[in-house]
C-alpha positions, 0 to 999 in steps of 0.5 A, a space after each residue: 565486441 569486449 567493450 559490449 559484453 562489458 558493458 553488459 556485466 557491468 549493467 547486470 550487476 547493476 540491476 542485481 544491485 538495484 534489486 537487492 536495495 529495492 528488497 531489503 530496503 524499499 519493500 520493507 520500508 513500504 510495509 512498515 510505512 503502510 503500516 503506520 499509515 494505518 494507525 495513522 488513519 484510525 480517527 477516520 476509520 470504521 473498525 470492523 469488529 472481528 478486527 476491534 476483537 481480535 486485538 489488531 488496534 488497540 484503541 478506545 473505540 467508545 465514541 463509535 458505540 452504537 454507530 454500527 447496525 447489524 442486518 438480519 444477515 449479519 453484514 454491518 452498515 455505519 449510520 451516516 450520522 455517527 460516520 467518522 469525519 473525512 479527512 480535512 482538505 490539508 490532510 487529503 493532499 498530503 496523503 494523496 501527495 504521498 500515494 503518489 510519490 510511492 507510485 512513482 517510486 514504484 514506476 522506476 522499478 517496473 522500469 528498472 526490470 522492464 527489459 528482463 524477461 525472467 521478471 514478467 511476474 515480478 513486473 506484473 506484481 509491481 504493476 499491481 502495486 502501482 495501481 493501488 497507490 493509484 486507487 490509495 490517491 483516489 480515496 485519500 482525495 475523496 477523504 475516506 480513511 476507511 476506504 484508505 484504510 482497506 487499500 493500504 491493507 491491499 498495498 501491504 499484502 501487495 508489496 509482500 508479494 512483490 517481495 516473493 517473487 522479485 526477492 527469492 534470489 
């Protein structure tokens, strides 16, 4: 009997341990990571001009002059023509190769807390996250920094709340 609730302790500690590297080291280098990414992906990215205002990208947008056109309601639709390029073959792999090393990652820590039943939210927030970097594969195979662009924005604000709720010890 000493030797299970031995072992059990020495489990606990480890799993704390697992989690307080998975908060202070793995989300945060998510969210800087998905950070980058999308300054990464600018060359193939339609800017939304609230977005090109507010100063969140600094870039010369001057190639896309003229490649947006404003309905009467106001929404904005890109010309085909003036679109920017999908993401090369090359490119489409590396990120979707990418997409997927992350969902792995994220996949041990589900299963790292899986048997815990006081992190069911935390489990289901990371279950979210998971099926982003999945979505995040999808469009990067299809070439659509854009669409790219709009899901590492989603993994972002994911990942923060992944951290709220797993990392409020």
């Amino acid at each position: 009997m000493v030797s299970v609730s031995l072992f059990s302790i020495s489990f606990a500690s480890c799993l704390d341990s697992s989690i307080k590297d998975i908060c202070t080291n793995k989300l945060p280098e998510y969210e800087r990571k998905t950070e980058n990414a999308v300054v990464a992906l600018i060359p193939w990215t339609v800017q939304d001009e609230k977005e090109i205002a507010g100063g969140e990208i600094s870039r010369d947008l001057a190639a896309f002059a003229g490649d947006v056109e404003y309905s009467q309601t106001g929404s904005q639709s890109v010309k085909k023509e003036n679109a920017p390029p999908p993401l090369n073959q090359k490119d489409r792999e590396v990120w979707g190769e990418w997409a997927i090393a992350r969902m792995k990652e994220v996949q041990a820590y589900i299963d790292l807390i899986k048997e815990d039943r006081s992190k069911d939210q935390a489990r289901e927030a990371l279950s979210k996250l998971a099926v982003l970097f999945v979505t995040l594969t999808g469009y990067s195979h299809q070439g659509d920094g854009t669409k790219m662009t709009r899901t590492l924005r989603e993994i972002n604000l994911q990942t923060k709340k992944v951290q709220s709720i797993l990392c409020r010890e």
